[in-house]
DRENRO-300891 format. One record per residue (C-alpha): residue number from 1; residue in one letter; chain; x, y, z. Coordinates in steps of 0.5 Angstrom, whole numbers, always signed. Example, Ala and Ser with C-alpha at 12.3 -4.5 7.8 and 13.67 -1.06 7.14 Angstrom:
BEGIN
NODE|drenke|zaro|marza|c1|c2|c3
NODE|1|A|A|+25|-9|+16
NODE|2|S|A|+27|-2|+14
This chain:
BEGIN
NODE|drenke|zaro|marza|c1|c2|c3
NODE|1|X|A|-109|-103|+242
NODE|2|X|A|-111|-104|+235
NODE|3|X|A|-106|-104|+233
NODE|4|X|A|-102|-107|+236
NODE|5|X|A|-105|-112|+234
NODE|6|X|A|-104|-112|+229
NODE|7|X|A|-97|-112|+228
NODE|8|X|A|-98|-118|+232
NODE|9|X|A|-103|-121|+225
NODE|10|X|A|-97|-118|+221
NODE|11|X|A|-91|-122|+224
NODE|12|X|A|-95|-128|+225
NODE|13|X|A|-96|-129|+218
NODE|14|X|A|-91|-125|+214
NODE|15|X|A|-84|-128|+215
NODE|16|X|A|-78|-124|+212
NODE|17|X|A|-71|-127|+211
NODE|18|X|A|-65|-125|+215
NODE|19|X|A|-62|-119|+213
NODE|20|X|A|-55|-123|+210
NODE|21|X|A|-49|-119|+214
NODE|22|X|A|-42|-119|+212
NODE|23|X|A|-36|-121|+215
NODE|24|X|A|-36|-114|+219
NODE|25|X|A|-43|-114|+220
NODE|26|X|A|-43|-121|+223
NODE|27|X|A|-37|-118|+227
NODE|28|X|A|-40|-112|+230
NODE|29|X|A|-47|-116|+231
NODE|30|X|A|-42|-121|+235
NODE|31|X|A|-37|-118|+239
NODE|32|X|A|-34|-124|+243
NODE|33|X|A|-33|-127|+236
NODE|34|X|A|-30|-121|+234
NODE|35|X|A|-25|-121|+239
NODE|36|X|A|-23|-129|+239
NODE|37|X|A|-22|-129|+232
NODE|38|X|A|-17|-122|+232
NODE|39|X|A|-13|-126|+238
NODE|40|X|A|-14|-132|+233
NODE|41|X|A|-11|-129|+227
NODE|42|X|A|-6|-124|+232
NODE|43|X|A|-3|-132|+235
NODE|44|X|A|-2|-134|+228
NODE|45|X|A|+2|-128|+226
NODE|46|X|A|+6|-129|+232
NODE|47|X|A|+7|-136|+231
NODE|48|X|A|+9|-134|+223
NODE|49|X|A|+14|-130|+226
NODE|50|X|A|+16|-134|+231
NODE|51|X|A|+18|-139|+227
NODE|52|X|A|+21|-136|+221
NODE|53|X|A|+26|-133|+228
NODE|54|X|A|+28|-139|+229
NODE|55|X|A|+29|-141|+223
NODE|56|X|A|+34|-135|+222
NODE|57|X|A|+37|-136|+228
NODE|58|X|A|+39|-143|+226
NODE|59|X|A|+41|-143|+220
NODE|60|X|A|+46|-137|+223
NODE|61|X|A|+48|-142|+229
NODE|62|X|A|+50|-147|+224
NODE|63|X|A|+54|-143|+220
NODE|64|X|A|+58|-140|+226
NODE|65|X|A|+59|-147|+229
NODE|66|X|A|+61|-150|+221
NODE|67|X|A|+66|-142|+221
NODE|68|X|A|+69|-144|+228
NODE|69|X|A|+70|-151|+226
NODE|70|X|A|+74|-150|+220
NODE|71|X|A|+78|-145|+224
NODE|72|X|A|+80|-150|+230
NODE|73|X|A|+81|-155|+224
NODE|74|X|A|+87|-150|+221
NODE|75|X|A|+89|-150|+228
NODE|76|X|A|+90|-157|+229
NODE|77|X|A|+93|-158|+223
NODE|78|X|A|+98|-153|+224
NODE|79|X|A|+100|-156|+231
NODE|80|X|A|+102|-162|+234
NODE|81|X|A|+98|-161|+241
NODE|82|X|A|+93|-156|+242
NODE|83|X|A|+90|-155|+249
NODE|84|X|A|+85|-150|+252
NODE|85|X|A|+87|-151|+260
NODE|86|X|A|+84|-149|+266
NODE|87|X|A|+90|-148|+272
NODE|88|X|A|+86|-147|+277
NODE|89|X|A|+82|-153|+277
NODE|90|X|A|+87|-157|+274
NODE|91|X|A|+82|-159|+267
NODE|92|X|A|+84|-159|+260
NODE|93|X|A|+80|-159|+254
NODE|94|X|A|+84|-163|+248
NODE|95|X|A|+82|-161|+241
NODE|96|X|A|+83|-167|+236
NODE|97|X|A|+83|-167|+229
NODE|98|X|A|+80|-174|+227
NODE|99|X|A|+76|-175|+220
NODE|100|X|A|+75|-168|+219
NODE|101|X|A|+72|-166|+225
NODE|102|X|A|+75|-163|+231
NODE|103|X|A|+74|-168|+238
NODE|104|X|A|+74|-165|+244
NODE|105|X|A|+78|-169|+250
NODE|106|X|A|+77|-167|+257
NODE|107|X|A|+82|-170|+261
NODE|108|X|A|+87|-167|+267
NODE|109|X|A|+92|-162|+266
NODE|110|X|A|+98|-163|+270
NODE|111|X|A|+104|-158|+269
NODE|112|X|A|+109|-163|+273
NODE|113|X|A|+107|-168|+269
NODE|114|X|A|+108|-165|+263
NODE|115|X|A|+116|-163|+266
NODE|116|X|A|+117|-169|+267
NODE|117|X|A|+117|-170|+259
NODE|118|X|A|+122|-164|+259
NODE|119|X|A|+130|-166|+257
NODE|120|X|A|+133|-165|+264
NODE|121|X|A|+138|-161|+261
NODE|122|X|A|+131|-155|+258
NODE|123|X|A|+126|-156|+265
NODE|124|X|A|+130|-150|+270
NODE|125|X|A|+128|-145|+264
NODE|126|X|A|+122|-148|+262
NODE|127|X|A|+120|-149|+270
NODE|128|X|A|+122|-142|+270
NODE|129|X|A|+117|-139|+265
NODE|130|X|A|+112|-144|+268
NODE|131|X|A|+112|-141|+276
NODE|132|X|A|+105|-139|+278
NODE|133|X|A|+107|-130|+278
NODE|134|X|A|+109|-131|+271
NODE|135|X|A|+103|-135|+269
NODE|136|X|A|+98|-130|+273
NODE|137|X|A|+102|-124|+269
NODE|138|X|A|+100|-127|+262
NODE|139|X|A|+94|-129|+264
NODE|140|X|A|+92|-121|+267
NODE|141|X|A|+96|-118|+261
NODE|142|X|A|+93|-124|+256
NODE|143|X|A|+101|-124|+254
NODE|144|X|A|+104|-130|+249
NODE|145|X|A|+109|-134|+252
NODE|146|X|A|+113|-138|+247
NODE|147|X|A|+118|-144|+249
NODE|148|X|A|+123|-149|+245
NODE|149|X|A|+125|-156|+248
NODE|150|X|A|+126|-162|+248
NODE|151|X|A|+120|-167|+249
NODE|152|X|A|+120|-175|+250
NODE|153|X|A|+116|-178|+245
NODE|154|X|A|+113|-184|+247
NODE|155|X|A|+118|-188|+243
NODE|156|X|A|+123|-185|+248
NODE|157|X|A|+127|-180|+244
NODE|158|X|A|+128|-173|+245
NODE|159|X|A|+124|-168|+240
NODE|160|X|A|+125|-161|+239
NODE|161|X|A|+118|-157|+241
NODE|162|X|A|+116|-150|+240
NODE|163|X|A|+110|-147|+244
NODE|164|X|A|+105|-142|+245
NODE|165|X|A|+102|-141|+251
NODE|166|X|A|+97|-136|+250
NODE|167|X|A|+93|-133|+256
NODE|168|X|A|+85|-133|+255
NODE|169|X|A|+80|-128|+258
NODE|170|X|A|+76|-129|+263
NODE|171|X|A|+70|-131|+261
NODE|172|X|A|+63|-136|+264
NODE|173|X|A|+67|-143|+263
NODE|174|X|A|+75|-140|+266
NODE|175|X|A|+72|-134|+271
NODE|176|X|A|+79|-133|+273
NODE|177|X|A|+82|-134|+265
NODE|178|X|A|+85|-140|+262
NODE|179|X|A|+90|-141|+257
NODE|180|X|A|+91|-145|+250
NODE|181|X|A|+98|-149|+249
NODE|182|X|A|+100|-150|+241
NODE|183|X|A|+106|-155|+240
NODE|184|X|A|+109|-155|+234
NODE|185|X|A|+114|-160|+233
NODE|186|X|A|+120|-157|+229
NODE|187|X|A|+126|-163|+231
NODE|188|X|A|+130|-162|+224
């Protein structure tokens, strides 16, 4: 008993200092504190990461997009009427060059309409080529077409045109595949 009592004497009257801990030390002393400050530093690698991935993948999504407008630029340079066409739902997507960027026009894509701007004399041989069995054969095959004749223009003449009907594969946007027209005018 005696003691234990004096330890209680000792105690009372003699204060020692808190034995400094080091970062581990504190951390083994405290293991919820460890644990939020490993979680913590783990989100902020991760966040670290995550940014600098979706940096990376905008910088790489930019440069395709530039890629693929300079390309579709060449392609309407070197046509008169470029148009993406979905004969199934009879839509289109025009592409315009303007100011040095490609536009993209949706608007309706009517065959008979676009006959009815054929010279008379060349419509039976482009209305052949233009029959539904053909055009699902250069779809299924993803064939090219090409055509000459002659088109009105909007000042009523007659200009001679080539064109490339080119069947496209199906994909998310055209399920059962669609086509690119490319006109060229090759009047002499």
């Amino acid at each position: 008993v005696r003691g234990s009592y004096a330890q209680q004497i000792v105690l009372k009257y003699t204060t020692l200092p808190p034995p400094e801990l080091s970062l581990m030390g504190y951390l083994y002393a405290n293991p919820l504190s460890a644990i939020a400050v490993t979680a913590a530093a783990g989100l902020l690698l991760l966040l670290g990461a995550l940014a600098v991935l979706r940096s990376r993948t905008a910088r790489r999504e930019h440069a395709r997009k530039q890629e693929l407008e300079q390309f579709l630029s060449y392609v309407c340079r070197a046509n008169d009427l470029v148009i993406e066409i979905d004969p199934f739902h009879a839509a289109g997507r025009r592409y315009i060059l303007q100011d040095g960027h490609v536009t993209i026009l949706t608007q309706p894509a009517d065959i008979a309409e676009y006959l009815s701007l054929v010279h008379p004399d060349d419509r039976p041989s482009m209305e052949k080529y233009l029959l539904p069995d053909k055009l699902r054969h250069i779809l299924r095959e993803r064939k090219e077409l090409y055509i000459e004749c002659r088109i009105r223009t909007q000042d009523e003449h007659w200009h001679w045109y080539a064109h490339t009907l080119q069947g496209i594969a199906p994909s998310k946007q055209y399920p059962q595949g669609a086509f690119i027209l490319f006109r060229r005018d090759i009047n002499e």
